[in-house]
N, C-alpha and C positions, 0 to 999 in steps of 0.2 A: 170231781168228774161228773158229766148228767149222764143220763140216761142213754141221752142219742152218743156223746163218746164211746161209751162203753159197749153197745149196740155195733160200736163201727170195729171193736176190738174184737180180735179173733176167738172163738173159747178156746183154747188152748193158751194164748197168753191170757185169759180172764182165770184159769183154772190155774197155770200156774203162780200168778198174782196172787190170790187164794192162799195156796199150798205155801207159800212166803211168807205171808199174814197170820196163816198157826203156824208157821214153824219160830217165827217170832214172838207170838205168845205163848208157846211151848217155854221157848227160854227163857223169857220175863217169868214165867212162873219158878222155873228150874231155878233159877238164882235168886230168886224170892225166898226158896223152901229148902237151897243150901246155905242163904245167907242166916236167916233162923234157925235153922237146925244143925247144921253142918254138915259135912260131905255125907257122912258114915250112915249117922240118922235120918236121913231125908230117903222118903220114899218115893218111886214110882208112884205109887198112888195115890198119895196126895200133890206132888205135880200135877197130875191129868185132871186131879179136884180143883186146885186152885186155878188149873186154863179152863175147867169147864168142860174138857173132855173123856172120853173113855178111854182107859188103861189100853186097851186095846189100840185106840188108834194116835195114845202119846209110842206106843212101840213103832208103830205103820214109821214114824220120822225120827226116831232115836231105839236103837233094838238093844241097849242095857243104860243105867245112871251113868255108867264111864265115860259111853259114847257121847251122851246129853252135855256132860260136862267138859268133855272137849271142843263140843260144838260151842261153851258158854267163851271158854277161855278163846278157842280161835275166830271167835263173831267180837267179843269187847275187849280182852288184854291185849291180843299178839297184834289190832291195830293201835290201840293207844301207846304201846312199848315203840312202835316203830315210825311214829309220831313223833316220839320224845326224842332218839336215836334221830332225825332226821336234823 
């Protein structure tokens, strides 16, 4: 996308565009740091380490590890399952 596309997009879908973008690398981290460590031993805090973000604002899009990890399983398993199912 250049400059002038992006210019012509409203901020509010540039902001939420954005807000998609970490919430994305929130999870790639998430499942990075349950696939290595596993559910139990994986912290909050070294997710936000590995996205590069503060503890604080990995909670702002996930408010415990539970919720993170539902969000892992209904964003990559429950479409690949229904995929397969199809």
């Amino acid at each position: 996308m250049t400059s002038l596309q992006l210019a012509d997009r409203p901020a509010r879908a540039r902001t939420d565009h954005a807000k998609e973008d970490r919430r994305q690398i929130l999870l790639a981290a998430a499942l990075d740091e349950f696939f290595d460590r596993g559910f139990a031993a994986a912290r909050m805090d070294d997710i936000a380490r590995r996205a590069g973000v503060s503890k604080g604002a990995l909670y702002l899009y996930f408010p415990s590890k539970e919720a993170m990890f539902q969000a892992l399983v209904e964003t990559y398993a429950v479409p690949n399952v229904e995929q397969v199912e199809a």
